[in-house]
C-alpha positions in Angstrom: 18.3 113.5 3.5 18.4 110.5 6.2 18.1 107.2 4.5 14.6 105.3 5.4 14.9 102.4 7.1 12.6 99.5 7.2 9.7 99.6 9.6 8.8 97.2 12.0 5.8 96.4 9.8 7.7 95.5 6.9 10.1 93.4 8.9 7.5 91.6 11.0 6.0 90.8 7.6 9.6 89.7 6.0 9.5 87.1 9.0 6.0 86.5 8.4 6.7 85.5 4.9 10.0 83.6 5.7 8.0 81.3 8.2 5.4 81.0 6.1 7.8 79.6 3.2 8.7 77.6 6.3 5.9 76.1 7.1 4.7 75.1 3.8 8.0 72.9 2.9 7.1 71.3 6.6 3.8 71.4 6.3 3.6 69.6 2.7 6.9 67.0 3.4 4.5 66.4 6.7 1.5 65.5 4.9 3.0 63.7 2.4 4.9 61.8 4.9 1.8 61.0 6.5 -0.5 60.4 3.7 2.7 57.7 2.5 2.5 56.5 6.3 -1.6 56.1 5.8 -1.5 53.7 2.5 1.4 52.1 3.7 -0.7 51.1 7.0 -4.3 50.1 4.5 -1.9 48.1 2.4 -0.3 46.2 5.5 -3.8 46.3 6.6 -5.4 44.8 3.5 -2.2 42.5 3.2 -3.1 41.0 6.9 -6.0 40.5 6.1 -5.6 38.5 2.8 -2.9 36.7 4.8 -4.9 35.7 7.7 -8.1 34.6 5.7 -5.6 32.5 3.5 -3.8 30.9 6.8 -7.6 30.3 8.0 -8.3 28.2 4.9 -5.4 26.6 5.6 -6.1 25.3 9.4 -9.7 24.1 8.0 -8.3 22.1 5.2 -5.8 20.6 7.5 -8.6 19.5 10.0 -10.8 18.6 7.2 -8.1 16.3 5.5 -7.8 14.9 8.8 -11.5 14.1 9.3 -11.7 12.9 5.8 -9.3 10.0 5.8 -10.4 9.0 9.3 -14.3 9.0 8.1 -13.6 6.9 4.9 -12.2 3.5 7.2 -14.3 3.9 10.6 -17.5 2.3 11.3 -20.7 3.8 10.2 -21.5 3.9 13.9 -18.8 6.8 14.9 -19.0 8.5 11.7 -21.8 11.0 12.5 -19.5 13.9 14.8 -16.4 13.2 12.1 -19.0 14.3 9.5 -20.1 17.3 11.3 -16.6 18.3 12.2 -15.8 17.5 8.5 -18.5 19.5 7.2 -17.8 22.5 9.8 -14.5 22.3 8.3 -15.2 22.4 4.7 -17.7 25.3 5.2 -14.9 27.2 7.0 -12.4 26.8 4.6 -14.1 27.8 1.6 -15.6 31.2 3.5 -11.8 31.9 4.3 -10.8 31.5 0.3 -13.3 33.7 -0.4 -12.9 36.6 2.2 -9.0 35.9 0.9 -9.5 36.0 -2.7 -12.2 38.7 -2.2 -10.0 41.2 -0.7 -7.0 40.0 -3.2 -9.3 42.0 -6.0 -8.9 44.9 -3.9 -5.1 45.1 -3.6 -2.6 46.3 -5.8 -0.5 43.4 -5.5 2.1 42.3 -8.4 0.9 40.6 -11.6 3.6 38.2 -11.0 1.8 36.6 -8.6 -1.4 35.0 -9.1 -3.9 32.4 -7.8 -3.8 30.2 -10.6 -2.0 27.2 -9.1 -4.5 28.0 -5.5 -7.7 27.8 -7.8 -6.3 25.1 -10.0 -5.9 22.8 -6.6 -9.0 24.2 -5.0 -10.9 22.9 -8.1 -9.8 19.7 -7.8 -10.2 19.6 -3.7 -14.0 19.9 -4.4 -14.1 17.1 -6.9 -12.7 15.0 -4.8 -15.0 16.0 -1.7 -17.9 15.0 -4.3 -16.2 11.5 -4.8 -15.5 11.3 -0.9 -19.3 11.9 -0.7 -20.3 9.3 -2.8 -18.2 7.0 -1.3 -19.4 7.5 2.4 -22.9 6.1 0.8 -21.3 2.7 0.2 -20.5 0.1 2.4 -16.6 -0.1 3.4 -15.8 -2.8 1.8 -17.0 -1.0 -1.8 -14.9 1.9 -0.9 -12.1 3.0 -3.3 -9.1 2.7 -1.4 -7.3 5.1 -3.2 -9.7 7.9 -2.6 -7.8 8.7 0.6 -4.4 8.5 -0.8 -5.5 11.0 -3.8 -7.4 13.3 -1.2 -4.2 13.2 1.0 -2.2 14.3 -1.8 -4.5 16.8 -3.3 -5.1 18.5 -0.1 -1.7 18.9 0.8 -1.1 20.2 -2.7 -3.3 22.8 -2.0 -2.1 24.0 1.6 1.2 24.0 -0.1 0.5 25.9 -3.1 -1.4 28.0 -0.7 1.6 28.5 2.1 4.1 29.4 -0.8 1.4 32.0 -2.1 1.6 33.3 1.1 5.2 33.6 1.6 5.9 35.6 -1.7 2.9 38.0 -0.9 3.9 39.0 2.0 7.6 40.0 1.1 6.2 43.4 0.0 4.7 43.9 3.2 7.8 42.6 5.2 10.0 45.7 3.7 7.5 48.0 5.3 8.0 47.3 8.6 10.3 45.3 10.1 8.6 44.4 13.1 6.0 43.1 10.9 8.5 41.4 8.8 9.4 39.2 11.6 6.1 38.4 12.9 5.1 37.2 9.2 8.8 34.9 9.5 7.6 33.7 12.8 3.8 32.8 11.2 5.9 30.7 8.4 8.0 28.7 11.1 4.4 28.0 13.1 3.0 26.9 10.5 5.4 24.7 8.2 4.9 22.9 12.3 1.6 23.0 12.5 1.4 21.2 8.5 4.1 18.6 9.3 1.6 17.8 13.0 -1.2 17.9 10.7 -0.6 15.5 8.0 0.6 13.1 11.1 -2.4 13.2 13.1 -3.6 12.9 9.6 -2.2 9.7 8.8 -2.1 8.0 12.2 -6.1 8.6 11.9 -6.3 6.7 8.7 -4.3 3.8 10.5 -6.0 3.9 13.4 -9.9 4.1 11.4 -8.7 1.5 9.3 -7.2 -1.0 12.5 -4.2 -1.6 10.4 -0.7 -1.3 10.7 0.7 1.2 8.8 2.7 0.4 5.5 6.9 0.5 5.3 5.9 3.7 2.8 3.7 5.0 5.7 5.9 4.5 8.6 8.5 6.0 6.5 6.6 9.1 5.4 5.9 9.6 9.4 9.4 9.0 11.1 10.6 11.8 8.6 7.5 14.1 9.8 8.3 13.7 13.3 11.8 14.6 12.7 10.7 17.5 10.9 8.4 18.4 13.7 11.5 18.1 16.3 13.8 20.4 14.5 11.0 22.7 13.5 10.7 23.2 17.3 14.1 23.6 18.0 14.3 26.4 15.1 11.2 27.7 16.7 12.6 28.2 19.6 15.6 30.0 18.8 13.8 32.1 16.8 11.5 33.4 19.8 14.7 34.4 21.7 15.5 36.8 19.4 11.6 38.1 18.5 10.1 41.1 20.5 7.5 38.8 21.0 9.3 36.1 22.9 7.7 37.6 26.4 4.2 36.5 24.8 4.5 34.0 22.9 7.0 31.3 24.6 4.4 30.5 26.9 2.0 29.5 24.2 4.8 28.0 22.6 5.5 26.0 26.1 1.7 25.0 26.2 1.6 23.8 22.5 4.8 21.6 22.6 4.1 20.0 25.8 0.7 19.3 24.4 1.8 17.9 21.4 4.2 15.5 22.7 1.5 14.3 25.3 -0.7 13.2 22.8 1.4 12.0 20.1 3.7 10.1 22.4 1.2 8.5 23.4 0.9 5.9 20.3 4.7 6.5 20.3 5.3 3.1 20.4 2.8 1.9 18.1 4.2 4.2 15.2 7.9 4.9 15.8 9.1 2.3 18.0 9.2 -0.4 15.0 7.8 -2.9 16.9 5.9 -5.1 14.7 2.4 -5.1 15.0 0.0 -7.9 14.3 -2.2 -8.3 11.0 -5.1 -7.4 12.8 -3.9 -4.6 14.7 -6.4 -3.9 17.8 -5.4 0.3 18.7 -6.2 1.3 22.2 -7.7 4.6 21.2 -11.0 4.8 18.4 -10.3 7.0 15.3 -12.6 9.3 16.9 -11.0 9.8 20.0 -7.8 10.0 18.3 -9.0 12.8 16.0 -10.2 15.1 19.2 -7.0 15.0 21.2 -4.6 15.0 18.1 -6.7 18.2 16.7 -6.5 20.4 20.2 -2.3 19.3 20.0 -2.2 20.6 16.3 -5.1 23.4 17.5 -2.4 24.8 20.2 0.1 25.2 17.3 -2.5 27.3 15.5 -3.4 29.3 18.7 0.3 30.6 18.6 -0.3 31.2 15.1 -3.5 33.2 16.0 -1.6 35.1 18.5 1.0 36.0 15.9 -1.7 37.6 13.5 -3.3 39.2 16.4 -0.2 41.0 17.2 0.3 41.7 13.5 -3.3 43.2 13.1 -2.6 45.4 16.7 0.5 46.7 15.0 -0.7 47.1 11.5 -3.4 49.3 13.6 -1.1 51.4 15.6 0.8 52.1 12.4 -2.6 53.7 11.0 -3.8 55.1 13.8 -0.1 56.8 14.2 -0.7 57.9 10.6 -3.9 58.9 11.4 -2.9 61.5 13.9 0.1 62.7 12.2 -2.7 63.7 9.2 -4.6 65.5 11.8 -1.8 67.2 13.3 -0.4 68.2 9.8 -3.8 69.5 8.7 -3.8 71.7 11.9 -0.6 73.0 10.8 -1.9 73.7 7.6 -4.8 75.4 8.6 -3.1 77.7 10.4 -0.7 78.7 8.0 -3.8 78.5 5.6 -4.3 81.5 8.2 -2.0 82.8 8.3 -1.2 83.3 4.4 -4.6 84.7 4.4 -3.6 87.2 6.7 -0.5 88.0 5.2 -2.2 87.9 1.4 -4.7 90.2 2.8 -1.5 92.9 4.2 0.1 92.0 0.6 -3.1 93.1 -1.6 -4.7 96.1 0.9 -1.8 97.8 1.9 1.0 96.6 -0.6 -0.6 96.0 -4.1 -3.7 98.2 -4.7 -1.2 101.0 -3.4 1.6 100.5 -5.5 -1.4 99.7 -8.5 -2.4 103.1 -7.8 0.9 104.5 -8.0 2.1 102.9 -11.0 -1.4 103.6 -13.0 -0.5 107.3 -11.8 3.0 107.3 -13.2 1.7 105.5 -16.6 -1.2 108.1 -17.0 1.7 111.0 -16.4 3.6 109.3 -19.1 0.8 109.2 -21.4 -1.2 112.9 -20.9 1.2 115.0 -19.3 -0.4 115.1 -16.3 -0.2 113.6 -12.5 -2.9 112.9 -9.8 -1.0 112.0 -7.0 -3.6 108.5 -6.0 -5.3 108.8 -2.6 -3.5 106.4 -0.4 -3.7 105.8 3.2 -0.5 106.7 4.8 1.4 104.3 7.3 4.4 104.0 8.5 6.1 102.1 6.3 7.8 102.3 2.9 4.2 102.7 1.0 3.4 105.4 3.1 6.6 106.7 2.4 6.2 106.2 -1.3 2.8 107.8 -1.3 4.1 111.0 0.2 7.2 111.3 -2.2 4.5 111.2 -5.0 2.5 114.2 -3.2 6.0 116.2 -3.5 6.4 114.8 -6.8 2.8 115.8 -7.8 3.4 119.5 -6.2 6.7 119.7 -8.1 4.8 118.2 -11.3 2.7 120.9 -11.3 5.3 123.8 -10.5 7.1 122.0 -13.5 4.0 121.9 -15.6 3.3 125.6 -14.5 7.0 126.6 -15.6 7.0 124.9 -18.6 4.1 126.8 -19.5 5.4 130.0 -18.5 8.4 129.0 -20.2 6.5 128.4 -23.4 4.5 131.6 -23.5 7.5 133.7 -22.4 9.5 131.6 -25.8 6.2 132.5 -27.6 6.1 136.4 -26.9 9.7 136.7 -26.8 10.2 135.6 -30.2 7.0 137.7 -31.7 8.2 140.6 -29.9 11.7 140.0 -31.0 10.6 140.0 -34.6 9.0 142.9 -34.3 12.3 145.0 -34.2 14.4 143.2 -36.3 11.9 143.2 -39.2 11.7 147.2 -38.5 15.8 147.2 -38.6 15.6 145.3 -41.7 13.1 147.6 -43.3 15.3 150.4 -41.8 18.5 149.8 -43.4 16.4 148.8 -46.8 15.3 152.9 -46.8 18.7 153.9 -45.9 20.5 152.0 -48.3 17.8 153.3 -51.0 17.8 157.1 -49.4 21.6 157.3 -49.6 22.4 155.3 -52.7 24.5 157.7 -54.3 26.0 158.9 -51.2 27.3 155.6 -49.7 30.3 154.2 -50.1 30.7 150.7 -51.3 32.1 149.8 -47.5 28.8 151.0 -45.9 26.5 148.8 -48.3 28.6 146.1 -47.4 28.1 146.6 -43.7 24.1 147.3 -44.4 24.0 143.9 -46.3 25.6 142.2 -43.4 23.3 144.1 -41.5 20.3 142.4 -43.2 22.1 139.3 -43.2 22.2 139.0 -39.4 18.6 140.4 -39.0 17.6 137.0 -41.0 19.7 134.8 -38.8 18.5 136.1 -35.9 14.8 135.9 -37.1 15.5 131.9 -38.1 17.0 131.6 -34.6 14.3 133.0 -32.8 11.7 130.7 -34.7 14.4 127.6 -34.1 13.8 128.6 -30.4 9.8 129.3 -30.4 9.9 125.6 -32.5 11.8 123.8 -30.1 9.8 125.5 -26.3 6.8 124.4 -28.3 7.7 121.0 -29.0 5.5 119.1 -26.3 2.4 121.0 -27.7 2.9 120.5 -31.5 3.4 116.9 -30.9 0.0 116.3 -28.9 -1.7 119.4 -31.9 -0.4 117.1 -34.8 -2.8 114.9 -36.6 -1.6 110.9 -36.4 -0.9 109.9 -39.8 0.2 106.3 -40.6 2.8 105.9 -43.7 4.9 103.5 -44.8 8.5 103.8 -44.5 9.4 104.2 -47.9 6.2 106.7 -48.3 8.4 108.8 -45.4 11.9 108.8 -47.1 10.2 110.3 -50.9 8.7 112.7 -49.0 12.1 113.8 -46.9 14.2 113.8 -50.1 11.3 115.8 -52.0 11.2 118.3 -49.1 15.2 118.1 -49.1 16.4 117.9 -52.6 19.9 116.6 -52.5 22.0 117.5 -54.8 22.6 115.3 -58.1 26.1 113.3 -56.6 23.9 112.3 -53.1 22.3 109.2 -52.5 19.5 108.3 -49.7 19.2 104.4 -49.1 16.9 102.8 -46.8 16.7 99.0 -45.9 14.2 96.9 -47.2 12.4 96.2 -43.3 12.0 99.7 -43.3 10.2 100.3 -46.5 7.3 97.6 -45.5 6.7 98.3 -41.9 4.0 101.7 -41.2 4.9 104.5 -39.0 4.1 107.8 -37.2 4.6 110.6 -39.8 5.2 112.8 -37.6 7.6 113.9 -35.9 9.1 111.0 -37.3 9.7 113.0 -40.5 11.1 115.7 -38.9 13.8 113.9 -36.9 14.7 112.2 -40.1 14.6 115.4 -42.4 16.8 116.7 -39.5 19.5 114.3 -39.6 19.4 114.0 -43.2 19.9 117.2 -43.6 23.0 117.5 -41.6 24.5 115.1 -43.3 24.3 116.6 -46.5 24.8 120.2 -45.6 28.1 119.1 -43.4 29.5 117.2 -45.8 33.2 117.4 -47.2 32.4 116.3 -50.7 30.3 117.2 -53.8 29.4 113.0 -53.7 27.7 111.3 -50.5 25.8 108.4 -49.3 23.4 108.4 -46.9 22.0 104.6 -45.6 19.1 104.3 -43.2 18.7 101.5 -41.4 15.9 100.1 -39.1 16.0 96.9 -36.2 13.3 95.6 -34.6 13.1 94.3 -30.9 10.3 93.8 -28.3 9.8 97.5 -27.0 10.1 99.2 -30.4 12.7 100.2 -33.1 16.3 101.0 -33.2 16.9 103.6 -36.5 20.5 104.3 -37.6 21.3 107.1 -40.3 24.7 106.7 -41.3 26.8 109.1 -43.7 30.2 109.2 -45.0 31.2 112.7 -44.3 34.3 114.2 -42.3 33.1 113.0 -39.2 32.6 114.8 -36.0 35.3 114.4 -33.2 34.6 112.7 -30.2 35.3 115.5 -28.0 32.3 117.2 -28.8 29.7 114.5 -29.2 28.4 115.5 -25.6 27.7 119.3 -27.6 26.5 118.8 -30.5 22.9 118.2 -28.9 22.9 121.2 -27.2 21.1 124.1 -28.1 22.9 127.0 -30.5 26.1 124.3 -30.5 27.7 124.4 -33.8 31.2 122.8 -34.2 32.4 126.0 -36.6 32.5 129.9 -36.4 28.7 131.6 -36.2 30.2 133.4 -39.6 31.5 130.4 -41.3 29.0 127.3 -40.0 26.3 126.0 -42.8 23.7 125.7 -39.7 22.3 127.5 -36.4 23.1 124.8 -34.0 19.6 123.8 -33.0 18.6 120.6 -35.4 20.2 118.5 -33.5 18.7 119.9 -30.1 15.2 119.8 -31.7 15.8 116.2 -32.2 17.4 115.5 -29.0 14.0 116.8 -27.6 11.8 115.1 -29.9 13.3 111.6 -28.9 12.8 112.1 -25.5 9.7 113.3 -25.4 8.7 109.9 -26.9 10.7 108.2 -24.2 13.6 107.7 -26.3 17.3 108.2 -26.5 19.7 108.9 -29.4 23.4 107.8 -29.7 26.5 109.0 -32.0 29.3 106.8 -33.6 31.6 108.8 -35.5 35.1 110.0 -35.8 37.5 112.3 -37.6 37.4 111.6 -41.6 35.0 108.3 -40.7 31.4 109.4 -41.1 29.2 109.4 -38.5 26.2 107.2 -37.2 23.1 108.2 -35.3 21.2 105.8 -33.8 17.6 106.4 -31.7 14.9 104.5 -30.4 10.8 104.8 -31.5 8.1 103.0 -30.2 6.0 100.8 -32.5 2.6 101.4 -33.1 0.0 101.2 -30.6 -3.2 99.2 -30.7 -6.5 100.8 -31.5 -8.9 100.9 -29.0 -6.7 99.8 -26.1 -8.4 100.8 -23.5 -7.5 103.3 -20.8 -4.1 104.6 -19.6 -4.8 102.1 -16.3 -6.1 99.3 -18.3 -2.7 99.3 -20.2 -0.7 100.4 -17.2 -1.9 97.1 -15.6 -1.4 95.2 -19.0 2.4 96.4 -19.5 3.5 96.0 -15.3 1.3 92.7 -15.3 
């Protein structure tokens, strides 16, 4: 017969399954790459935006300090747009801190860093706007002049405290991307500039409100800012070269540094030249005026710092957005090997499973009753069709072997009653004859009708042996189940057996506690038993039976210490009418161990011999445990054992 080969079905739907496997592993590395790529873009996004609010509060506080140390020395008569700018300011600054700390709350950001140092300053910043408003109600002359010098230094405190906030923050978000890592460098550089311009504009206003000169400790504290500012720039500028923003921003950067060193130089002289300056010192410029231009130099700086967070932001947006669509595109993908699955689940459970279900239940109920229904199954092409059709011939031969069998059986059945008939007339025969011609036979011919008889019996046990063993499969299913226990079953073997007085039966002590089958049990046992005492060499024996447990059932072993059985005939001695000694010299008819055989296998089991020449011999065979009441049907436990 031509080996089947796979059909185009089945390989369509190996391939089928191999890309779907496929698929998933893409599929699921592509989502989670994607959903990885999506927080990391609402992180950078949340991050930006705590950063920017927190550089906002920054600007305003550096405008407001400015305002506020100009307002405390000028005239009441030019205070009134410094107080509105310095208001505008303060209102700006603390809506920033709170959009900042607001979104803070919403981040996962380390414990290591906290705002304690920003709210500890912050708190003190609006103490000291309450003592700068209360002293904008007295006249100049009343005014504390310390005030400014301790809102100078609490301010700047604060932008600092707030500026290195900033820079450890935003180390998480630099490792993310390093585009983004170098715009949030650049934002540093800007404003560490924009600072050092603001606390000079900020001091130069004070001078210049006050129409005094500055102090050795001022001038001091402003030659070493504006040498800060010139070597910021230059850094600045080196930095752009190598930035992928260079193209935007050094033309911002041009704007802002010429516009810085317009204003500021021109009080250059005043401030840096050393020149002295007279006691009362008359400034060409008012501390308002000053305040205006000096604010749109420092307000370029913060325009390129805008810029900066603007081109963050757009990035921070095309990195979600990116994610965004690589989502969509990976749910697509997923949908349609959701699909796809379905599809292939659907061939799997129509024309794989419920087909092979059918089959096996089939196969289980012919195990269990003796009987097969080939299942109706819809024939294709393919190996289940193929499979379905081999059980059709396998249900046709079942029933020619079920129909034999039978045959079989009643032909064993008549053959032996007819058989009997005869012999028990020849017996009954030579009985007469031997009691006719009594006187008249010699003691040769009673010897021969003896023998006579004594054949006639043999052959009558044979012919029962053989209607016992055809009729094995029916006296099994006939027999009542009856539960024992395992030493119950081995009193009533050696009752039925009765060894002789130098024999000894011992069973294991699993064996006596567990509860079997009686039957055939008890015959296979009384079998085997019996063999080993009838065969044996010696007036003394020992017989041991032994029991092992494992998942599927039991594992019995009866063990003797007789002559032993050579190993060339193990393969016989299981086969019907084998006996290992002359028909006129063997103790048995050949058939226990056939009967056995048969018995074993009917159950599904197989039985084994150890032995050799002068060592004893060991049987071994398999049982089932006990079965369950009330189990169900055969295709309830058919699913239950192939689930």
């Amino acid at each position: 017969m031509k080996k089947p080969t796979p059909s185009i079905r089945t390989i369509l739907l190996l391939i089928v399954g191999a890309l779907n496997i496929l698929i998933a592993v893409l599929v699921g590395n592509g989502v989670y790459e994607s959903w990885e790529n999506y927080k990391q873009a609402q992180r950078l996004k949340l991050g930006a935006s705590v950063i920017d609010a927190l550089y906002g509060a920054t600007k305003s506080w550096s405008l407001e300090r400015a305002s506020s140390l100009s307002i405390l020395h000028a005239p009441p008569e030019s205070t009134e747009s410094m107080h509105q700018d310095l208001l505008k300011n303060r209102l700006e600054a603390d809506k920033a801190l709170e959009l900042a700390l607001t979104n803070l709350a919403t981040s996962n950001f380390s414990a290591a860093i906290n705002t304690e140092t920003i709210n500890e300053h912050y708190q003190q910043l609006l103490q000291q706007r309450t003592a700068i408003d209360q002293a904008l109600t007295l006249p100049i002359a009343q005014r504390d002049p310390l005030i400014a010098r301790q809102y100078f230094d609490l301010s700047t405190a604060l932008i600092t405290a707030t500026q290195n906030f900033i820079l450890v923050y935003s180390r998480t978000y630099q490792r993310i991307d390093a585009t983004i890592g170098q715009q949030m460098t650049f934002k540093y550089f800007v404003w560490e500039l924009a600072e050092h311009s603001g606390e000079e504009y900020a001091i130069i206003g004070q001078m210049i409100a006050e129409n005094k000169k500055p102090t050795p400790e001022q001038q001091k504290k402003l030659v070493s800012l504006r040498g800060n500012i010139e070597y910021g720039w230059e850094i600045l500028r080196k930095f752009a070269k190598n930035n992928e923003l260079a193209e935007q921003l050094l033309p911002l950067m041009e704007e802002a540094y010429t516009h810085y060193f317009f204003t500021f130089d021109q009080i250059n002289d005043l401030f840096y030249s050393g020149s002295s300056l007279s006691a009362d010192t008359a400034y060409p410029i008012s501390a308002e005026m000053w305040l205006g231009m000096s604010a749109q130099a420092v307000e370029s700086l913060l325009l390129l710092q805008d810029k900066i967070l603007t081109e963050t932001q757009l990035r921070v947006d095309r990195i979600e957005d990116n994610a965004k669509q690589e989502i969509m595109l990976s749910t697509i993908i997923f949908l349609f090997a959701l699909i796809l699955s379905l599809y292939c689940w659907s061939i799997i459970v129509f024309r794989i499973a419920r087909p092979v279900n059918a089959m096996v239940n089939a196969l289980y109920t012919a195990t269990k009753d003796n009987t097969f229904e080939a299942p109706k199954i819809r024939h294709h092409n393919d190996e289940i069709g193929k499979l379905a059709k081999v059980l059709e011939v396998f249900q046709s031969n079942a029933h020619k072997i079920q129909q034999s069998n039978e045959a079989l059986e009643r032909f064993a059945y008549i053959a032996a009653h007819d058989l009997k008939t005869p012999l028990r007339a020849v017996d009954t025969i030579s009985q007469w004859l031997e009691e006719d011609l009594e006187d008249l036979l010699p003691e040769k011919s009673k010897q021969h009708l003896d023998e006579l008889r004594r054949r006639v019996k043999f052959m009558d046990k044979l012919l029962d042996d053989t209607l016992e063993y055809a009729r094995i499969d029916a006296t099994m299913e006939s027999k009542p189940t009856e539960i024992i226990s395992g030493q119950q079953l081995i009193d009533e073997i050696t009752t039925l057996l009765n060894p002789p007085a130098g024999f000894n039966i011992n069973i294991a002590e699993q064996l006596a506690q567990i509860n079997l089958k009686k039957f055939p049990l008890q015959q296979i046992l009384y079998n085997l038993i019996n063999n080993a005492i009838k065969h044996h060499d010696k007036e003394c024996g020992t017989v041991d039976i032994h029991i092992e447990e494992n998942a599927s059932g039991y594992i019995f072993s009866v063990r003797d210490d007789g002559p032993g059985i050579d190993p060339r005939y193990h393969h016989k001695i299981f086969e019907m009418f084998q006996t290992l000694q002359p028909r006129d010299k063997s103790k048995g008819r050949g058939m226990g161990l056939a009967i056995v055989r048969k018995i074993i296998a009917t159950t599904g089991g197989a039985i084994t011999i150890e032995s050799d020449i002068g060592k004893g011999a060991i049987f071994r065979f398999t049982w089932p445990k006990l079965e369950p009441e009330n189990t169900g049907d055969a295709c309830a436990n058919a699913r239950r054992r192939y689930a």
